[in-house]
C-alpha positions as CSV (number, residue, x, y, z in Angstrom):
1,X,-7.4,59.0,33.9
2,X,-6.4,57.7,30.7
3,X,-9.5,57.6,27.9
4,X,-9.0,54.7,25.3
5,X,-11.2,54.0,22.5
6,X,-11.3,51.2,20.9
7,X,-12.0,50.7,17.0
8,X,-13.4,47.4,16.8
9,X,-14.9,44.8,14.1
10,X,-17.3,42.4,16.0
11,X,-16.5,39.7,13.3
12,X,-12.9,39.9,14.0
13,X,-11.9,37.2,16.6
14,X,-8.4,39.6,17.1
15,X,-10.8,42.6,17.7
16,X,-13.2,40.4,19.7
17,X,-9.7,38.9,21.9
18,X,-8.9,42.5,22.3
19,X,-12.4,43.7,24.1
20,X,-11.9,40.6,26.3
21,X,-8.5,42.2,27.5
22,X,-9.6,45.7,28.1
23,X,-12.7,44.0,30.0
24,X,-10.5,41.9,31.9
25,X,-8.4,44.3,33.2
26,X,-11.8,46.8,34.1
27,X,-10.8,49.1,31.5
28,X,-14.2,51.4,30.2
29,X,-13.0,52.1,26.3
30,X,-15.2,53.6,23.7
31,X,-16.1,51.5,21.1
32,X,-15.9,52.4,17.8
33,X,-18.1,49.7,15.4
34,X,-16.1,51.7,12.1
35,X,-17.5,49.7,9.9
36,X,-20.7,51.0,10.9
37,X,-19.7,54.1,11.3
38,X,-16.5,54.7,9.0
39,X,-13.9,57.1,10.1
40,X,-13.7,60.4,8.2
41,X,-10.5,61.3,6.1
42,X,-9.3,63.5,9.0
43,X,-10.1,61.0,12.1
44,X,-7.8,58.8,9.5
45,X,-4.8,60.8,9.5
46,X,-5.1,61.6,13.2
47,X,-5.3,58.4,14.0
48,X,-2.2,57.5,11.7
49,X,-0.5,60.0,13.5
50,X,-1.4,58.5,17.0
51,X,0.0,54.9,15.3
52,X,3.4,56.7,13.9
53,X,2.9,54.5,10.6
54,X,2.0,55.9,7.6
55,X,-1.7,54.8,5.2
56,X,-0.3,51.5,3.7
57,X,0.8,50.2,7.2
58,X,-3.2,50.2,7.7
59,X,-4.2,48.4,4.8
60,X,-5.1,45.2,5.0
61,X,-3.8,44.0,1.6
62,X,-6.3,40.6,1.6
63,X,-9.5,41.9,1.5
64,X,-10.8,42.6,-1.7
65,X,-11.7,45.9,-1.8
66,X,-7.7,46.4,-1.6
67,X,-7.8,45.0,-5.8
68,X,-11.0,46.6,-6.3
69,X,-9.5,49.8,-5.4
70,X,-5.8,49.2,-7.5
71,X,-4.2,49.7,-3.5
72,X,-1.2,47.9,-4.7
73,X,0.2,50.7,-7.1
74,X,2.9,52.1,-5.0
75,X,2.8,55.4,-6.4
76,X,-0.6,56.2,-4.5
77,X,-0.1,59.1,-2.2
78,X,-1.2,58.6,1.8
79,X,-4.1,60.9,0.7
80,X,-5.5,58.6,-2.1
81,X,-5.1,55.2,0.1
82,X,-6.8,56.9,3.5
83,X,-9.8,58.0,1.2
84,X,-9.9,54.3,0.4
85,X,-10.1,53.3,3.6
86,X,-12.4,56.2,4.2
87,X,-15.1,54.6,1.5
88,X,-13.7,51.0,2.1
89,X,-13.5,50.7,6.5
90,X,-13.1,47.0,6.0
91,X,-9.4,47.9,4.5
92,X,-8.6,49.3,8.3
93,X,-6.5,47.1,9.7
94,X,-7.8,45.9,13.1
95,X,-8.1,46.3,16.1
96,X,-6.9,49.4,17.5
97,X,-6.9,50.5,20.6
98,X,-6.0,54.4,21.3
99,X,-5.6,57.6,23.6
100,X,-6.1,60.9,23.5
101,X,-2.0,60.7,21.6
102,X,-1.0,57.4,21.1
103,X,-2.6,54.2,19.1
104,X,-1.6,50.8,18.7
105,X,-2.5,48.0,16.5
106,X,-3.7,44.7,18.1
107,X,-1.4,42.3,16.2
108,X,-0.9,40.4,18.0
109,X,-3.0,41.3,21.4
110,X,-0.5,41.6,23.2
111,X,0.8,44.7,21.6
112,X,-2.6,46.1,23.4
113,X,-0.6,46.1,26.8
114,X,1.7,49.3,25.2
115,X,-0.9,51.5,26.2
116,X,-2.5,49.9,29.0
């Protein structure tokens, strides 16, 4: 039995969609409120890992903590932009559903059915 958990933003009608799916289909996934309960730098890179993108694939580049932070110097290293999202969760692009190896992005939903 596959586990899948499921980092989610409430506010987010993508990450809200993405719930409904996994309900609809009877699928149990841990939910992960990470802006409640931001990830640490090292769930951050093993969840990168599990997406096979590197930090600036993850950034949400409209939010505002991406200016506040200077996240669109291209020189900053994976290190410098995950302990960005680390302090700054809303950066985390959303949702994302994952396994115990694999991840995916919910853009669009659909893309949710990769691991299902």
């Amino acid at each position: 039995m596959t586990n899948y958990t499921l980092y989610h933003n409430p506010a987010c009608s993508k990450s809200r969609a993405a719930l409904e799916l996994l309900e609809s289909r009877g699928i149990k996934a841990k939910v992960v409120h990470y802006l409640d309960n931001p990830l640490t730098h090292e769930e951050l890179t093993s969840l990168l890992a599990k997406l096979n993108i590197n930090a600036r694939d993850l950034l949400r580049s409209k939010e505002d903590a991406f200016d506040e932070f200077g996240l669109g110097n291209l020189n900053l290293a994976d290190s410098q932009l995950i302990e960005a999202m680390v302090q700054a969760p809303i950066l985390i692009e959303r949702p994302i559903l994952a396994t115990d190896t694999r991840a995916v992005i919910g853009r669009p939903t659909e893309k949710l059915l990769e691991l299902l």
